[in-house]
Structures are given as C-alpha cells and as structure tokens.
C-alpha positions as CSV (number, residue, x, y, z in Angstrom):
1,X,5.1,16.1,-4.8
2,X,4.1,13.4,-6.4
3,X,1.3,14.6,-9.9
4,X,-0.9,11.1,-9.5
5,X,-3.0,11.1,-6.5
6,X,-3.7,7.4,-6.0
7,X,-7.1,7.7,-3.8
8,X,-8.5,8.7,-7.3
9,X,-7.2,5.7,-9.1
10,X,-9.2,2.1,-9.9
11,X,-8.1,-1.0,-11.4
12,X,-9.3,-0.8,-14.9
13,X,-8.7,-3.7,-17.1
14,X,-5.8,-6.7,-17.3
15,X,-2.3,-6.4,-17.4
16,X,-1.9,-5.9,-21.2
17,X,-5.7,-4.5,-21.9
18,X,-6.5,-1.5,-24.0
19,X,-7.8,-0.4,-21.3
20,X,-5.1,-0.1,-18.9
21,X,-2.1,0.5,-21.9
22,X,-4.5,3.5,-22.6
23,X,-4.6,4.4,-18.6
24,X,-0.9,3.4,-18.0
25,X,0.0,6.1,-21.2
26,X,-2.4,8.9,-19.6
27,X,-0.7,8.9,-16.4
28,X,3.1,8.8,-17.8
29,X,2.2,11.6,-19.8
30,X,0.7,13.8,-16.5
31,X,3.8,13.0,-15.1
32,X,6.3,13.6,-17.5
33,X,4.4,17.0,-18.4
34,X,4.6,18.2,-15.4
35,X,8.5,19.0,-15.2
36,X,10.3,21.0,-18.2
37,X,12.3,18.2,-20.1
38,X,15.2,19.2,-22.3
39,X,14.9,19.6,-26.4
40,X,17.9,17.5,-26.7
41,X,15.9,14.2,-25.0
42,X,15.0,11.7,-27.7
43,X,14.2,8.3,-25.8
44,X,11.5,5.7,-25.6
45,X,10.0,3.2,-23.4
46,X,8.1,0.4,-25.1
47,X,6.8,-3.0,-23.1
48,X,6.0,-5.3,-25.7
49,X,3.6,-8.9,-24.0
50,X,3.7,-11.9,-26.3
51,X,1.5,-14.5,-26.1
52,X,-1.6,-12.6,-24.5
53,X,-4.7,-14.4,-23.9
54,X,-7.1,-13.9,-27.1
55,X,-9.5,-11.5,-24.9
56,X,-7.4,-8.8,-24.6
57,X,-6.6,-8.7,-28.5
58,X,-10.4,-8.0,-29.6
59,X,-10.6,-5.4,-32.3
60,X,-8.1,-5.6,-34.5
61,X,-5.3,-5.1,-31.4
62,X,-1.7,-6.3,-32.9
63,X,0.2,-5.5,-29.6
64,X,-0.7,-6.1,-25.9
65,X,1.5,-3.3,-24.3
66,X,2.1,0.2,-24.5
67,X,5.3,3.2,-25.1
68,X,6.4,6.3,-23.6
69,X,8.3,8.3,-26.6
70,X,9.9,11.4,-25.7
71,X,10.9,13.2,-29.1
72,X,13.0,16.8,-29.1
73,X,11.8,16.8,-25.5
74,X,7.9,16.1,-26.4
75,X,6.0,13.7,-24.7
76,X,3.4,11.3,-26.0
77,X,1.9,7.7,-25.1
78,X,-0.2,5.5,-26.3
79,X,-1.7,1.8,-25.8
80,X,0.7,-0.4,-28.4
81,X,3.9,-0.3,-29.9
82,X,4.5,1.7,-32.9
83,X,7.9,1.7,-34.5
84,X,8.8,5.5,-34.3
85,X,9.2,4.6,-30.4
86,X,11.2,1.7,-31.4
87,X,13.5,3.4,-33.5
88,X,14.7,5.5,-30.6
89,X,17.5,3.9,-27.8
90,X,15.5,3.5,-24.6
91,X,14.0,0.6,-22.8
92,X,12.5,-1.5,-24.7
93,X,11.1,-4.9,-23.0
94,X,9.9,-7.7,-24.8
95,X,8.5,-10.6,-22.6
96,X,6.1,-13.2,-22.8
97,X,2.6,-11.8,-21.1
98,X,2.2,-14.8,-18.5
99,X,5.9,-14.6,-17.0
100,X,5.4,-10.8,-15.5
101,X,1.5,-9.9,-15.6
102,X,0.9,-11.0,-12.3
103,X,3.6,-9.7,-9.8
104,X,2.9,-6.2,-12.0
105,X,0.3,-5.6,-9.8
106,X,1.9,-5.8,-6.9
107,X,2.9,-2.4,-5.1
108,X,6.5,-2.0,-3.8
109,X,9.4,0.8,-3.6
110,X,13.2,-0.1,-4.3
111,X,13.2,-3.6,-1.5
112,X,10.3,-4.7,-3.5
113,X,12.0,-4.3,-7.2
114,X,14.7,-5.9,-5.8
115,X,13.0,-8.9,-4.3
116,X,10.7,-9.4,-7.4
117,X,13.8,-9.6,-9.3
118,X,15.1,-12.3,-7.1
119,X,11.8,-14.7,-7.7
120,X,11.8,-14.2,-11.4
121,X,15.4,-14.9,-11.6
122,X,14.5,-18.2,-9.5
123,X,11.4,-18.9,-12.2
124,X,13.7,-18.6,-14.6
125,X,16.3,-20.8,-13.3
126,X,13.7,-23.6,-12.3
127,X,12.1,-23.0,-15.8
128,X,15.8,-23.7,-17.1
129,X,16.1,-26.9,-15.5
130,X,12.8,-27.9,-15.8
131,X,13.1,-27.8,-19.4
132,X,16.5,-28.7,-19.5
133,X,17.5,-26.1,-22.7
134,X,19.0,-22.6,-22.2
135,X,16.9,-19.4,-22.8
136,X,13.0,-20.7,-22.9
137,X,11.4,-17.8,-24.4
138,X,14.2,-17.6,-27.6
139,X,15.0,-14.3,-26.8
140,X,16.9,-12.2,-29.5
141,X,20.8,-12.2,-29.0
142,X,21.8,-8.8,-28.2
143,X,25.2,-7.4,-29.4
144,X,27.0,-8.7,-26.6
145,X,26.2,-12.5,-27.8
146,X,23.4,-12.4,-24.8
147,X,20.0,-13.7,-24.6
148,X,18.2,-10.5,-23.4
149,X,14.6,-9.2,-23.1
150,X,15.7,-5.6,-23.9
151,X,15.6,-5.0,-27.5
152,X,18.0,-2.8,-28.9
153,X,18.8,0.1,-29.4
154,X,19.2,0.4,-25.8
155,X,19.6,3.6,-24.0
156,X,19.5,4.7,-20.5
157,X,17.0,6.5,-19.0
158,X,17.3,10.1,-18.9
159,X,17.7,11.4,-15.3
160,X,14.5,14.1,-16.0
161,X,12.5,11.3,-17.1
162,X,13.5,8.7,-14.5
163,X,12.8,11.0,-11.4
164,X,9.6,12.1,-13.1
165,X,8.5,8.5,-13.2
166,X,9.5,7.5,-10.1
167,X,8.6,9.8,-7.8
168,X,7.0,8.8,-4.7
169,X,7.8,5.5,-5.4
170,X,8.8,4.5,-1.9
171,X,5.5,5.7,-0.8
172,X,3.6,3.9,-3.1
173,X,3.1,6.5,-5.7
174,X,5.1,6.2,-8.9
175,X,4.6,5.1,-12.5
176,X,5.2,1.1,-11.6
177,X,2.5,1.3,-8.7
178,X,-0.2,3.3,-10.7
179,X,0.4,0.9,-13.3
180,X,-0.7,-1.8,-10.1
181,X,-3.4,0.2,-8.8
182,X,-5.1,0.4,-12.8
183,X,-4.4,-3.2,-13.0
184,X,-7.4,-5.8,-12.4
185,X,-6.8,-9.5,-11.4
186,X,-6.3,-12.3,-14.6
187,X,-7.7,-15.5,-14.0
188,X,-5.2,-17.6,-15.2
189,X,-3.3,-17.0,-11.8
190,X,-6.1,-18.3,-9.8
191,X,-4.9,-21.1,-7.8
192,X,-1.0,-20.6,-8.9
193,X,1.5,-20.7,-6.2
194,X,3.6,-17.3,-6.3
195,X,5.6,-15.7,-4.3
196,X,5.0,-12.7,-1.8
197,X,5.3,-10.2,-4.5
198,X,3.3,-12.5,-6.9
199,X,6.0,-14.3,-9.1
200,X,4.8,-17.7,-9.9
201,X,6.2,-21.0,-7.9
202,X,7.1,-23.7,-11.1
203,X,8.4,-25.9,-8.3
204,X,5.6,-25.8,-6.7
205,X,2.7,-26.1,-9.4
206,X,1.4,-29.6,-10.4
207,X,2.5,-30.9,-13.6
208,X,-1.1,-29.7,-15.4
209,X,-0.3,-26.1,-13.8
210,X,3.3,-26.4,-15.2
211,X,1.9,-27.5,-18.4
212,X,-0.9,-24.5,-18.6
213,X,1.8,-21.8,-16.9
214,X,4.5,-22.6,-20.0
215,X,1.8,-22.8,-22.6
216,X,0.8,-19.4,-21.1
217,X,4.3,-18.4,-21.7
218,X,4.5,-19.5,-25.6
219,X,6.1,-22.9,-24.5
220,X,5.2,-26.6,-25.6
221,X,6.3,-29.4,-23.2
C-alpha cells in the first residue's frame, strides 16, 4: 500500500520552487523509509533545472531542483543539489527548467511516461530543425561520444528504491504524481500550445512564442 495518501496533498509552489524541492524531498524520504533498504545501497537522484525564472531563485538559491541520496542504505533529501549526491552513480538529470516544468504536472502511470516521452522527443526534433544545429541545450558528451541529459556517473536504480518510488503509480500515487499534485501552475505556459500530457507544441507557437519558449530554454535565436 501505497505511504503518500494523495487526498492530503496541495499544490505548493512552481516546478523548481523551494517550496516544492523541499515537499518533493519530504515525501521521497516517507517513502523510501518506509521499507528496510540494504547497507550495501549507495545511489543518488539529483534533477538539476537550468535557466529558472529569477522568482524562484530569491534568497541566495544556487540550484532550482532537488536529490534523493541514499548512502550505506540511509536516506536523506533535500531542495538543491549538493555534490556528495553527485559524487554517487545514480540518475542524475540536468535540463533546461522550461523544456520539462510543465508536462511534470501532469498525472499518468506507465502509457503516460511513455507518451510524454513521445512529445518531448518530437519538441526536440522540431526544436532541431527549427534551429537547424544538433543538440540545442549543449549538453555534456557522455562517455559514449553522446549528447545526454544524464550526468555521469550513471547508475541504475536499485530495485528497493525503484518499487519504493513507484508504487501506486498506475493508480495515481507514486513519487512522479505527488511531485504533480505539489506542483502549482507557471505562467509562462499560459497560452502555449502543448500536448495532452502538456509538452509544448514549437510547430505550433507563433514565432514571438517560439522566440520566448527558446529564451525560456537558455537559447538565443
């Protein structure tokens, strides 16, 4: 049984606040306390947003984002990125903010992944094109000569973890759709055409909102 109840959850800031990084953090840990994890687990998650829009870095904030580290089997969490978590193989995104903030809070199971993958993989491609230049963002070249948003060291999710963080997850409970649920609108995607499961439409945005969209996403046309 699932240890989030979602009728007790509300949106509480942005995709990329302190406010839902610190809510995001509170709920992994719940869940990944909840089931005995092994001493020999060291592994992190970290989701690193570049390019956030200057309200959600008040304070002194360096990072919009926030890691999972599991360390000799102890969990901790926290809003930002600090580089014990990135030390450690795992999964470690780095992404520009406006390319995944809004389709993150959409709910979905397994189909839903699946199809959001589909429409980023066609914003990428019409981003390609659009642009006319291979990889957009200038992603770091991973040891296999490929552009990749995962930072190294990767390192694949440990089966205790994974099933801790996604159970429920076809019936709308799971890490990805409490992360949703905490997650408040941005207004930067008012207006936007996107998808069903929120992925923005570059074809179909009018060359101001494909001029806004890219700046949003750290790139000058």
């Amino acid at each position: 049984m699932p240890v989030i109840d979602m009728s007790e959850l509300k949106p509480v800031g942005e995709f990329g606040s302190r406010e839902w990084g610190e809510a995001c953090a509170e709920a992994s840990i719940k869940m990944l306390e909840a089931i005995d994890l092994p001493d020999s687990i060291n592994w992190a998650f970290t989701e690193d947003y570049t390019f956030p829009p200057e309200r959600l870095m008040q304070d002194g904030r360096t990072h919009s984002g926030y890691y999972i580290m599991v360390k000799n089997g102890k969990v901790s969490a926290a809003d930002g990125i600090i580089k014990e978590a990135l030390l450690l193989p795992g999964f470690h995104v780095q992404l520009p903010w406006a390319y995944i903030a809004n389709q993150s809070g959409t709910l979905y199971g397994k189909e839903g992944q699946m199809q959001r993958s589909r429409d980023e993989a066609a914003l990428m491609a019409s981003m390609i094109e659009f642009l006319g230049r291979e990889n957009p963002f200038n992603l770091p070249i991973n040891s296999k000569g490929e552009a990749s948003y995962m930072l190294e060291p990767v390192g694949p999710w440990p089966r205790e973890v994974g099933m801790a963080v996604a159970d429920g997850s076809e019936e709308g409970n799971g890490l990805h759709n409490v992360a949703a649920t905490l997650q408040t609108k941005s207004p930067e995607f008012e207006g936007l055409p996107v998808t069903e499961m929120g992925v923005p439409i570059l074809t179909e945005m009018t060359d101001e909102q494909k001029v806004s969209f890219l700046s949003l996403c750290g790139i000058g046309v």
